[in-house]
C-alpha positions in Angstrom: 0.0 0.0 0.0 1.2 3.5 -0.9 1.1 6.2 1.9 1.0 9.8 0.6 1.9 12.6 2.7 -2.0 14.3 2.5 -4.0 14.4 5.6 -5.9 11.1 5.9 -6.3 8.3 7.8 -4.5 4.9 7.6 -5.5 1.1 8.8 -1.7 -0.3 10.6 -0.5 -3.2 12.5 2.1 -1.1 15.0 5.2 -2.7 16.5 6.1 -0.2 19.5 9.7 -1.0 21.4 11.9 1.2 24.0 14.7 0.0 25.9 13.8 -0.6 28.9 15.5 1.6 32.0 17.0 4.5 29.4 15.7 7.2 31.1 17.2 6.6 34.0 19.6 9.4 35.5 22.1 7.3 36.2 23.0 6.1 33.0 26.0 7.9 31.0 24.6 9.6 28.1 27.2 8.4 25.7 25.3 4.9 27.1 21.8 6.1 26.1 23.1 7.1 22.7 25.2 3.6 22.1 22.0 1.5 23.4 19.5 3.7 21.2 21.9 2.8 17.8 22.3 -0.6 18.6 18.6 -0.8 19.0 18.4 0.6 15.5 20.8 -1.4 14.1 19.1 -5.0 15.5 15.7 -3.6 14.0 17.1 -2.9 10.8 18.8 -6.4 10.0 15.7 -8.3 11.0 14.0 -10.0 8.2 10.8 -8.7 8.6 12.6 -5.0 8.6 14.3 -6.1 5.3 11.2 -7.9 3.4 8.9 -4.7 3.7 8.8 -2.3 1.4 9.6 1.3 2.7 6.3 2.4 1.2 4.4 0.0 3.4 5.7 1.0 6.6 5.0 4.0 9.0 8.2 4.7 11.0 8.8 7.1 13.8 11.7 7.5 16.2 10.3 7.9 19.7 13.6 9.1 21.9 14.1 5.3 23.6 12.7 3.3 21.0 10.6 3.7 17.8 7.4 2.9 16.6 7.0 1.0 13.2 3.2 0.7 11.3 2.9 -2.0 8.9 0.1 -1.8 6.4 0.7 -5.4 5.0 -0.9 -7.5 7.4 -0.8 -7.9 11.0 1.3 -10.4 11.1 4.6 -8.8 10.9 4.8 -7.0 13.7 4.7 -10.1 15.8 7.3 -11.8 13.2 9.8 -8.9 14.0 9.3 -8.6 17.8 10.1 -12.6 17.6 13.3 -11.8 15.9 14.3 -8.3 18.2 14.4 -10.6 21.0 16.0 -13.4 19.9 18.9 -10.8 18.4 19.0 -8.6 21.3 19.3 -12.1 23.6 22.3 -12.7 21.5 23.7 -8.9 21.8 23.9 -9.8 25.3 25.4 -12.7 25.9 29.0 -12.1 27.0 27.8 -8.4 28.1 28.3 -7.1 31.8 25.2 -5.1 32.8 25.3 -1.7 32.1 26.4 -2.8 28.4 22.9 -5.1 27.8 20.0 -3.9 26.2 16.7 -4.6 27.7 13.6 -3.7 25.6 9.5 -4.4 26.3 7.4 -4.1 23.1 3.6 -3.6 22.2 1.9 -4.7 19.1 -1.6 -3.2 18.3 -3.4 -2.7 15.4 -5.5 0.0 14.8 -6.0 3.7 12.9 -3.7 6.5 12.7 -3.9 10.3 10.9 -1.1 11.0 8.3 0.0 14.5 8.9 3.0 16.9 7.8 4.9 18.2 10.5 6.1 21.8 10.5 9.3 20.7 8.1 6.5 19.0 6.1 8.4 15.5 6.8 5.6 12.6 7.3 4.2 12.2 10.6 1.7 10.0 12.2 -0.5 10.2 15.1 -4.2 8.0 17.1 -5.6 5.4 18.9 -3.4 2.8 16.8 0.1 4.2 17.8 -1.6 5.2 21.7 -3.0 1.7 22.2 0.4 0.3 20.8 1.8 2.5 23.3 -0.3 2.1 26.0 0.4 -1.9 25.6 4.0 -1.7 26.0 3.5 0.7 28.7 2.7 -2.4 31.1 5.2 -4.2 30.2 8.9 -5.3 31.9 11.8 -6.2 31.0 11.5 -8.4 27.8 7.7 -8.7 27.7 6.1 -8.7 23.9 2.5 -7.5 24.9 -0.4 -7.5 22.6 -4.3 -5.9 22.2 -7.0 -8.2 22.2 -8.0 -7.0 18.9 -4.3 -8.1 17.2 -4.2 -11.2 19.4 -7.5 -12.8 18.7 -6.6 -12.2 15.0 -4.0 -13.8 14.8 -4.9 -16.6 17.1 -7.6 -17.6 14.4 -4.9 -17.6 11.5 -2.6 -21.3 13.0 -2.5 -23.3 15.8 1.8 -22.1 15.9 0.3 -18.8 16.9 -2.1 -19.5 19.3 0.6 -21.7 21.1 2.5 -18.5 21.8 0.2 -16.0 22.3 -1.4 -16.5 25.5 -3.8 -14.7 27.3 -3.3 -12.3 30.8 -6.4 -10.7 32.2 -7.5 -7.5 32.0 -4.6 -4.1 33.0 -5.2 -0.8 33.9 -3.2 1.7 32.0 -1.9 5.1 33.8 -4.6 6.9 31.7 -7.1 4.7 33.7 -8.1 2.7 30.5 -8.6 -1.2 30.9 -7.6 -3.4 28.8 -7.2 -7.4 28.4 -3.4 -8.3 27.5 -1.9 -11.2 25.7 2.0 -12.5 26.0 3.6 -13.7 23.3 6.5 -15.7 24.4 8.3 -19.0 23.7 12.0 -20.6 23.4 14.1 -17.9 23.2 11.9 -14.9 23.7 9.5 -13.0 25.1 8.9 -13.6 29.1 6.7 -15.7 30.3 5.9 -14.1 33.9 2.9 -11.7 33.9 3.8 -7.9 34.0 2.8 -6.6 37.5 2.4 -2.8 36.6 -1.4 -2.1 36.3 -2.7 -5.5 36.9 -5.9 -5.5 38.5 -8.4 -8.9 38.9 -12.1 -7.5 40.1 -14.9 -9.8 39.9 -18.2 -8.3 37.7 -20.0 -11.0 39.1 -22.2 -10.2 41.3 -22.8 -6.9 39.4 -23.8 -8.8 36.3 -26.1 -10.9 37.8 -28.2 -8.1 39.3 -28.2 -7.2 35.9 -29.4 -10.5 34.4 -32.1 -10.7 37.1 -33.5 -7.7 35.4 -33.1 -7.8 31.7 -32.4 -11.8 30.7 -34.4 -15.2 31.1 -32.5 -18.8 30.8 -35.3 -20.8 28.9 -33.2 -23.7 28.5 -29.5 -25.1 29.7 -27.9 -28.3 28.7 -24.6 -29.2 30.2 -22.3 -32.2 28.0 -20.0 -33.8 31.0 -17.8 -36.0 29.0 -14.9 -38.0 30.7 -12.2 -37.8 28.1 -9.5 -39.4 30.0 -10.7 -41.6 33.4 -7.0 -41.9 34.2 -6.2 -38.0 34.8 -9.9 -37.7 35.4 -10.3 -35.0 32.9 -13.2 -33.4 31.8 -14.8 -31.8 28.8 -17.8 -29.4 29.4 -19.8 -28.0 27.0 -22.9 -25.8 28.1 -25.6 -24.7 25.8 -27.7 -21.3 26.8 -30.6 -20.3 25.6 -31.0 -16.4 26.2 -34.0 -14.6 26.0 -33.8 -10.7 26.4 -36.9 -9.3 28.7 -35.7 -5.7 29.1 -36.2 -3.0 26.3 -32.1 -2.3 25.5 -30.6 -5.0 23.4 -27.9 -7.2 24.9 -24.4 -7.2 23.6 -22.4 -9.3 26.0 -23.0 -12.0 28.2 -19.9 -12.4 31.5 -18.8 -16.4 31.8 -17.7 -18.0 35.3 -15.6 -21.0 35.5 -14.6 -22.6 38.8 -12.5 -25.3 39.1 -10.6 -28.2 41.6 -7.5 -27.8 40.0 -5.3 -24.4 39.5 -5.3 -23.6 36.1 -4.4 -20.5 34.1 -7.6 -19.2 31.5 -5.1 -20.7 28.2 -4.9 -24.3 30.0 -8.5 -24.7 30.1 -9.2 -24.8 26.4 -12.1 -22.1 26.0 -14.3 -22.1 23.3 -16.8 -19.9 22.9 -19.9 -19.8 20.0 -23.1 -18.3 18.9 -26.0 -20.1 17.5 -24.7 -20.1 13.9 -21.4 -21.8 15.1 -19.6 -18.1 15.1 -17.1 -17.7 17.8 -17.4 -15.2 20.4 -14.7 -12.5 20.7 -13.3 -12.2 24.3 -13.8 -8.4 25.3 -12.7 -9.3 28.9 -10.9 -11.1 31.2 -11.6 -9.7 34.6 -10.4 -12.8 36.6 -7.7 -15.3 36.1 -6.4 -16.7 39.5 -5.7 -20.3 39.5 -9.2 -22.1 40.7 -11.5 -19.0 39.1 -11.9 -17.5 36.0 -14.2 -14.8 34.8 -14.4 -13.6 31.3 -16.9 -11.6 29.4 -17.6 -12.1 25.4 -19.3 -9.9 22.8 -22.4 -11.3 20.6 -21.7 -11.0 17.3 -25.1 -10.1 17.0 -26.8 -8.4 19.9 -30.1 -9.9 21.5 -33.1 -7.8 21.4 -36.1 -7.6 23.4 -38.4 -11.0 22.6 -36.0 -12.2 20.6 -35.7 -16.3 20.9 -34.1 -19.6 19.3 -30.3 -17.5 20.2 -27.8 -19.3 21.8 -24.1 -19.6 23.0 -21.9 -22.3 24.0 -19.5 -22.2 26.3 -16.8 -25.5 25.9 -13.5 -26.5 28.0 -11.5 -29.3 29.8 -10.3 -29.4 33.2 -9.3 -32.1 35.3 -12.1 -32.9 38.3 -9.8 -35.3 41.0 -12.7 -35.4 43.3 -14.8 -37.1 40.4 -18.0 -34.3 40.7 -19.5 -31.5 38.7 -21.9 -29.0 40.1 -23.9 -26.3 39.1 -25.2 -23.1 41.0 -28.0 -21.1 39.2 -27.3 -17.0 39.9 -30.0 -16.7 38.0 -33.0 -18.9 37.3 -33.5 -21.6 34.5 -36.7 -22.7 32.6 -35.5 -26.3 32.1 -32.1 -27.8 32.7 -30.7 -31.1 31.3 -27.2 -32.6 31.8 -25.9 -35.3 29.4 -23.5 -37.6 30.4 -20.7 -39.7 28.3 -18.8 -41.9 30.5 -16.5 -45.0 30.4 -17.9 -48.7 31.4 -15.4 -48.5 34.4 -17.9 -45.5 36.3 -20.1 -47.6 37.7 -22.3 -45.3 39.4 -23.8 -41.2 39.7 -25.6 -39.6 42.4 -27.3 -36.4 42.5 -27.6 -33.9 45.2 -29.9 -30.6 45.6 -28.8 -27.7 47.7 -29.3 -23.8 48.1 -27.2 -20.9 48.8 -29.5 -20.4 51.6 -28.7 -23.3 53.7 -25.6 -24.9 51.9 -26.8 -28.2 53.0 -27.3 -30.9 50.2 -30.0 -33.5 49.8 -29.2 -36.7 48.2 -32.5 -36.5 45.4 -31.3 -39.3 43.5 -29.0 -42.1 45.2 -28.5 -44.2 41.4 -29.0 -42.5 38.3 -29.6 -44.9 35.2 -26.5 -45.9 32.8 -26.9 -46.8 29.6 -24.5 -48.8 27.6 -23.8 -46.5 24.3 -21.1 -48.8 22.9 -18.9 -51.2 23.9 -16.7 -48.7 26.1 -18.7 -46.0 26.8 -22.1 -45.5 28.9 -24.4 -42.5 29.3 -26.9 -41.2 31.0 -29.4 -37.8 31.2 -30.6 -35.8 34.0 -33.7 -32.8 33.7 -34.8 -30.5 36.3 -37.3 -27.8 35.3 -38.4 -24.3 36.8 -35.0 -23.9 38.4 -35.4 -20.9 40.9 -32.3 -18.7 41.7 -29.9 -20.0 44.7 -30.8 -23.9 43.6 -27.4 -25.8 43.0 -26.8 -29.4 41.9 -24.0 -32.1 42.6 -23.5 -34.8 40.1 -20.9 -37.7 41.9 -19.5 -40.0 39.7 -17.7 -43.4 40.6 
C-alpha cells in the first residue's frame, strides 16, 4: 500500500519497542546514545525489517525506542518482535550489565492520521500508535505484549500462533483505560511471567447478575459432561444457553464463570466460545484469572433484542475434576435444565444432590441414576430439572 503525505487516515498493525530503563539518571549519556543505535541497528537487520517495502511502513523514532506501522498484514509485527528478541538475547550474551540492552514491546493494530509536521516530513498520530503504546507501557523487561483485537486475529490464522500468544487478564493503563493483555513468548523470547504494573483482577460477578435478574431469562441449559480421559480424570464441558432478552435495550455481551478443583491459568482450560450459527465469540474481557476462578466476558456477534428467541451460546473447556464431581449453582433462574453424560464402562455409578445458597446443606435426590451402555466402552446417562429458581445448586458424583 502506498502512503502519501496528505491528511488522511490509515489502517496499521504497530510494533512499539523502548529500551527498557533508558531514562534513568544514572546512565551515561554516551550509554543512552550507544544503546538507542544498537537498538536501531538490530531492528534494521531483522527480516521482517528487510522484506517490507519502505512504502508500506510508518516509522517514527520515539527518543528510547521507535514505533513501526505495517500496512501489509498484522502479522509482521509479531514476526519482528520474535526476531528483536532473539537478536537482542544474543547482543547480550557475553555483556556485563550496564552494556545489555533490555527492551518491552507492544503490538496493536489499529487507525492513525497521516500529517506533515512543520518541516512537512511525514508524521503520524491515534488510537493505533496510543494503544500500541499504552500496551507496551505495562510491560517489563522483555515482555512482547499484545491488544486483544491483534491477538485474537492472529490466534484464528494457526494453531503455531495461538501456542504462543497466550492470554493475561484484564490491565489498567496510567490513563485509567482497561484493557485485556496477551503474551507472546516461547523458546528464546519474550517472558513468560505476567507484568505486574497495572494488573488489576475484580470480579463483575455479582454486578452482572443483578443485571441479568432484570433484563435476561435462561429458557433452557444443557450441560455435556464428558470423561475424556478416566485416568487423569479429565473433563470436557460444553454448556448450551438459551438467552431470552426481557428488558427493552438490546444485549451485547454476556460475562462467563468457570470454577474449578485444580489451579489452572484461563489458556490451559481450552475455551471455546460460539453463537447459535457456530460463530465464535470475541473475548472483550478477562476480569479474573487466578488459578481455581476465571471470569471472562464475550461480545455477541449479533446483539439480542427484546423477545427475541431460538439465540444461543456455548461455552466449551476441559479441566481435570480429582474429586470425580460436577456442580452447578444457578445465579439466576432456568426454565429447564438437562445434563448429558458420556462416560466409560469403568464409572459404575452417579448420584445427584440438591442444595441452596441459603442453607448450603445438600439433599441426596437421586442415590443411582440410570447408565446406559452407548457402545462397547462407553455409557451415558441424562438428567432434567425444570423451573430452576435462583440459589438452587446441583451435585452430580460419579464413581
Amino acid at each position: 500500500m502506498a502512503l502519501t503525505t496528505k491528511l488522511g487516515l490509515v489502517h496499521a498493525h504497530f510494533f512499539f519497542v523502548d529500551i527498557v530503563g533508558l531514562s534513568d539518571p544514572r546512565v551515561p549519556t554516551r550509554n543512552q546514545m550507544m544503546k538507542i543505535e544498537i537498538l536501531n541497528k538490530l531492528v534494521s537487520e531483522c527480516p521482517s525489517f528487510l522484506s517490507t517495502p519502505k512504502e508500506a511502513m510508518l516509522v517514527l523514532p520515539t527518543g528510547d525506542g521507535m514505533v513501526i506501522g505495517f500496512t501489509q498484514g498484522p502479522e509482521l509485527p509479531l514476526h519482528l518482535a520474535i526476531e528483536l528478541s532473539k537478536g537482542i538475547a544474543k547482543h547480550n550474551k557475553g555483556k556485563i550489565p550496564s552494556e545489555s540492552i533490555r527492551i518491552r514491546i507492544g503490538i496493536h493494530s489499529g487507525p492513525v492520521f497521516l500529517v506533515n509536521d512543520i518541516l512537512n516530513n511525514r508524521n503520524i498520530w491515534g488510537p493505533g500508535i496510543i494503544i500500541a503504546r499504552r500496551i507496551m507501557d505495562i510491560g517489563e523487561d522483555g515482555h512482547i505484549l499484545m491488544s486483544a483485537r491483534t491477538a485474537e486475529d492472529l490466534r484464528q490464522l494457526s494453531y503455531e500462533y495461538k501456542k504462543i500468544i497466550k492470554p493475561l487478564h484484564d490491565y489498567t493503563t496510567k490513563h485509567g483505560q482497561s484493557l485485556l493483555v496477551y503474551s507472546i513468548h516461547g523458546t528464546g523470547f519474550g517472558n513468560p511471567h505476567p507484568p505486574s504494573r497495572g494488573a488489576v483482577q475484580r470480579s463483575k460477578m455479582m454486578r452482572e447478575v443483578a443485571k441479568l435478574r432484570k433484563t435476561t431469562i435462561y429458557p433452557d441449559i444443557r450441560v455435556d459432561v464428558t470423561i475424556i480421559d478416566v485416568r487423569k480424570m479429565l473433563v470436557h464441558y460444553k454448556r448450551r444457553y438459551e438467552i431470552e432478552n426481557i428488558s427493552e435495550k438490546p444485549i451485547h455481551k454476556v460475562l462467563h464463570g468457570i470454577a474449578t478443583d485444580v489451579g489452572k491459568n484461563f489458556d490451559e482450560l481450552n475455551i471455546v466460545t460460539y453463537d447459535e450459527n457456530k460463530l465464535p465469540l470475541k473475548v472483550s474481557s478477562i476480569s479474573v484469572d487466578k488459578p481455581y476462578q476465571k471470569e471472562f466476558t464475550t461480545i455477541f456477534n449479533k446483539p439480542i433484542p427484546k423477545g427475541e428467541r431460538s439465540r444461543y451460546y456455548t461455552l466449551e473447556y476441559d479441566v481435570e475434576e480429582p474429586e470425580k464431581y460436577f456442580e452447578n449453582t444457578f445465579l439466576v433462574g432456568c426454565e429447564k435444565f438437562t445434563v448429558y453424560f458420556d462416560l466409560p464402562l469403568s464409572i459404575k455409578s452417579l448420584v445427584i444432590y440438591e442444595s441452596s445458597l441459603e442453607t448450603g446443606d445438600y439433599k441426596k435426590i437421586r442415590s443411582q441414576s440410570k447408565l446406559y451402555q452407548a457402545s462397547t466402552k462407553r455409557n451415558w446417562a441424562k438428567w432434567t430439572k425444570r423451573n430452576i429458581h435462583e440459589g438452587q445448586s446441583f451435585r452430580f458424583e460419579w464413581n
